[in-house]
PAKOL-937524 format. One record per residue (C-alpha): x, y negated, z; chain. Coordinates in nm, 3 decimals. Each point is the difference from the previous one (the first is absolute). Layout:
% residues N
SITE       xx       yy       zz  kette
SITE        X        Y        Z      A
...
% end
This chain:
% residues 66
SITE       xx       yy       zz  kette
SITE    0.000    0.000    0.000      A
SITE    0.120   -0.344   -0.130      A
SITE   -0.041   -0.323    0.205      A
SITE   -0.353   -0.138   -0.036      A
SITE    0.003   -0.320   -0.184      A
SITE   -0.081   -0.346    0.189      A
SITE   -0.245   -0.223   -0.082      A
SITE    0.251   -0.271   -0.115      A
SITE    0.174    0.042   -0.398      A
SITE    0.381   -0.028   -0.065      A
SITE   -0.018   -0.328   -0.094      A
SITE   -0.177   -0.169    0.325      A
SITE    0.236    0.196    0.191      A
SITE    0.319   -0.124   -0.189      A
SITE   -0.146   -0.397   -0.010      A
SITE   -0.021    0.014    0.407      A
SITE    0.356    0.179    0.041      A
SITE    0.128   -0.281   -0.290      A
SITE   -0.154   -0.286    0.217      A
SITE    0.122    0.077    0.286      A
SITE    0.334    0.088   -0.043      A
SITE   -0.017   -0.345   -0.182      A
SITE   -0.140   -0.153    0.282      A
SITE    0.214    0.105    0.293      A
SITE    0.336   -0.003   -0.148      A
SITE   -0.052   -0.289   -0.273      A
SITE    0.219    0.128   -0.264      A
SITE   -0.140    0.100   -0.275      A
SITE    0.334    0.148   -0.183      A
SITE    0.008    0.289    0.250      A
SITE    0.043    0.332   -0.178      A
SITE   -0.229    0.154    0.139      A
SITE   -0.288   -0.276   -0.021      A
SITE    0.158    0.079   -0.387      A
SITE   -0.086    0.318   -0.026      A
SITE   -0.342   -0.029    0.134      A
SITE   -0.109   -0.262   -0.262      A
SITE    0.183    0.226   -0.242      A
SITE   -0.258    0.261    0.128      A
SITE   -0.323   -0.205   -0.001      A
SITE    0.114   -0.109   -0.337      A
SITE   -0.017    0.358   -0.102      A
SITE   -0.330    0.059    0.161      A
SITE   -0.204   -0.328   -0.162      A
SITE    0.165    0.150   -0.353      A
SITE   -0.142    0.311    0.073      A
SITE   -0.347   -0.112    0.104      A
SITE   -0.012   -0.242   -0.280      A
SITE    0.109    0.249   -0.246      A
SITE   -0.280    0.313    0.142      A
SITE   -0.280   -0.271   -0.015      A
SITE    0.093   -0.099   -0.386      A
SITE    0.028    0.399   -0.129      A
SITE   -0.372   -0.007    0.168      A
SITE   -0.113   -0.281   -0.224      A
SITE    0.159    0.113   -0.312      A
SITE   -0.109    0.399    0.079      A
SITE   -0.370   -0.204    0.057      A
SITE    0.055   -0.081   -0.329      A
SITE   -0.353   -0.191   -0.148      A
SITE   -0.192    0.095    0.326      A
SITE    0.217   -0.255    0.197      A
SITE   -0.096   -0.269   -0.234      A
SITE   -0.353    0.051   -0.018      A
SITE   -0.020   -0.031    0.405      A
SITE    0.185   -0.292    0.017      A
% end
Protein backbone atom coordinates (compact mmCIF):
# COMPACT_ATOMS: atom_id res chain seq x y z
CA UNK A 1 0.00 0.00 0.00
CA UNK A 2 1.20 3.44 -1.30
CA UNK A 3 0.79 6.67 0.75
CA UNK A 4 -2.74 8.05 0.39
CA UNK A 5 -2.71 11.25 -1.45
CA UNK A 6 -3.52 14.71 0.44
CA UNK A 7 -5.97 16.94 -0.38
CA UNK A 8 -3.46 19.65 -1.53
CA UNK A 9 -1.72 19.23 -5.51
CA UNK A 10 2.09 19.51 -6.16
CA UNK A 11 1.91 22.79 -7.10
CA UNK A 12 0.14 24.48 -3.85
CA UNK A 13 2.50 22.52 -1.94
CA UNK A 14 5.69 23.76 -3.83
CA UNK A 15 4.23 27.73 -3.93
CA UNK A 16 4.02 27.59 0.14
CA UNK A 17 7.58 25.80 0.55
CA UNK A 18 8.86 28.61 -2.35
CA UNK A 19 7.32 31.47 -0.18
CA UNK A 20 8.54 30.70 2.68
CA UNK A 21 11.88 29.82 2.25
CA UNK A 22 11.71 33.27 0.43
CA UNK A 23 10.31 34.80 3.25
CA UNK A 24 12.45 33.75 6.18
CA UNK A 25 15.81 33.78 4.70
CA UNK A 26 15.29 36.67 1.97
CA UNK A 27 17.48 35.39 -0.67
CA UNK A 28 16.08 34.39 -3.42
CA UNK A 29 19.42 32.91 -5.25
CA UNK A 30 19.50 30.02 -2.75
CA UNK A 31 19.93 26.70 -4.53
CA UNK A 32 17.64 25.16 -3.14
CA UNK A 33 14.76 27.92 -3.35
CA UNK A 34 16.34 27.13 -7.22
CA UNK A 35 15.48 23.95 -7.48
CA UNK A 36 12.06 24.24 -6.14
CA UNK A 37 10.97 26.86 -8.76
CA UNK A 38 12.80 24.60 -11.18
CA UNK A 39 10.22 21.99 -9.90
CA UNK A 40 6.99 24.04 -9.91
CA UNK A 41 8.13 25.13 -13.28
CA UNK A 42 7.96 21.55 -14.30
CA UNK A 43 4.66 20.96 -12.69
CA UNK A 44 2.62 24.24 -14.31
CA UNK A 45 4.27 22.74 -17.84
CA UNK A 46 2.85 19.63 -17.11
CA UNK A 47 -0.62 20.75 -16.07
CA UNK A 48 -0.74 23.17 -18.87
CA UNK A 49 0.35 20.68 -21.33
CA UNK A 50 -2.45 17.55 -19.91
CA UNK A 51 -5.25 20.26 -20.06
CA UNK A 52 -4.32 21.25 -23.92
CA UNK A 53 -4.04 17.26 -25.21
CA UNK A 54 -7.76 17.33 -23.53
CA UNK A 55 -8.89 20.14 -25.77
CA UNK A 56 -7.30 19.01 -28.89
CA UNK A 57 -8.39 15.02 -28.10
CA UNK A 58 -12.09 17.06 -27.53
CA UNK A 59 -11.54 17.87 -30.82
CA UNK A 60 -15.07 19.78 -32.30
CA UNK A 61 -16.99 18.83 -29.04
CA UNK A 62 -14.82 21.38 -27.07
CA UNK A 63 -15.78 24.07 -29.41
CA UNK A 64 -19.31 23.56 -29.59
CA UNK A 65 -19.51 23.87 -25.54
CA UNK A 66 -17.66 26.79 -25.37
Amino acid sequence: MGKKPTGESDEMRLKKKIGAATKDEGKSGDTAVRSLRKRLKRAQRKRRALSLRKKHAAGKQAEAKS
